[in-house]
C-alpha positions, 0 to 999 in steps of 0.5 A, a space after each residue: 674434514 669440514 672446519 667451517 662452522 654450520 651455524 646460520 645467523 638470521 638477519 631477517 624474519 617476515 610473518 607470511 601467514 598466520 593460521 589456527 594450526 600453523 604459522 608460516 614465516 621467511 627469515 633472511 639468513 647470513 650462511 657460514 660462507 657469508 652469502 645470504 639465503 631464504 628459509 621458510 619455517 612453518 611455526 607450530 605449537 608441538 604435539 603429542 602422539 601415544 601408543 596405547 597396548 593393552 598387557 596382552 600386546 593388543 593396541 589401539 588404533 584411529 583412522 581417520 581422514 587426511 585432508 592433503 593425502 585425499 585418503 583415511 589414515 591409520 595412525 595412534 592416537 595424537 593432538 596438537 598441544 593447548 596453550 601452556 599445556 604439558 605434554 603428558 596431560 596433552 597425551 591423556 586428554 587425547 587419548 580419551 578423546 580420540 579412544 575413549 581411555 585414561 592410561 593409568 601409565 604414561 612412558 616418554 618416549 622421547 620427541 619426534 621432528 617430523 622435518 627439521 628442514 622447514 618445520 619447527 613442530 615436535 612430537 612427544 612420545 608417550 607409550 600408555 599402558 594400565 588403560 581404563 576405559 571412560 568416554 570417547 568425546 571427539 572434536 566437532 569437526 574430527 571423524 575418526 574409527 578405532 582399531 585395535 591390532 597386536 603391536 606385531 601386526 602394527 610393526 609388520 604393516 610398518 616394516 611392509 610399508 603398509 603403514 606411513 605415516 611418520 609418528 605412528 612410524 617412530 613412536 610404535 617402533 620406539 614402543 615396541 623395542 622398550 616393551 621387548 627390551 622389558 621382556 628379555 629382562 624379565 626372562 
């Protein structure tokens, strides 16, 4: 069994890059044996991620382009947080960008780390139902198509490895166990 203590203590911290998404920093840590070791921490506001059902299990999907994979991705609909922005705003605001939808329920899901070895980004989770349709109005510089899928398909291209990318990964999977769970009580 290990006694040592796991803490790692920063001794020095140095701003590589600052962008309009990320920050890019490398701190100088004194590790828990006494040695000293380099970490490089991407600096990120946070985010937030919904998975939008409809009663009858349809949901609602984006696919849009991803710049670092070279290809178009289907994920939930998701966005950065504003400054001072709380998350479950942040989670309506994006849905109504992105699918045209205000979700008169928003549930937490819990956060999502999508790399706590280097990134300090989290992900809020919501899931969204009694959704009302208003007006899609995305960003000047996002593209994206809507789908709409049952969330058995979503959880099957899941479980394929049809679908990958991580939020959309953690958050229809935490949806669709509480929603099943909801169902077993009902029954």
């Amino acid at each position: 069994m290990n006694t040592m203590p796991l803490e790692e203590k920063q001794i020095q911290s140095k701003r590589i890059y600052e962008g309009k998404i990320v920050n890019l920093r490398v701190d100088t840590v004194l590790l828990p044996n006494g040695r000293e070791a380099l970490r490089e921490v991407i600096e990120h506001v946070g985010a937030v991620c919904v998975v939008p059902v409809m009663p009858d299990g349809t949901t609602y999907m984006v696919r849009q382009y991803r710049y670092p994979f070279g290809e178009a991705v289907l994920e939930i609909p998701a966005g950065k947080l504003d400054a001072g922005e709380q998350p479950v705003d942040a989670a309506n605001r994006e849905l109504e960008e992105e699918i045209g939808m205000k979700a008169s329920e928003l549930i937490y899901m819990g956060e999502f780390r999508p790399s706590v070895a280097y990134d300090l980004e989290v992900i809020h989770m919501y899931l969204a139902r009694g959704l009302v349709a208003t007006q899609q109005h995305l960003d000047d510089d996002e593209f994206l198509d809507v789908e709409t899928y049952s969330l058995h398909a979503i959880y099957d291209m899941i479980m394929d490895n049809r679908l990958t990318d991580g939020k959309t990964i953690a958050a229809v999977l935490k949806a669709k166990a509480l929603i099943d769970r909801e169902n077993s009580l009902e029954k």
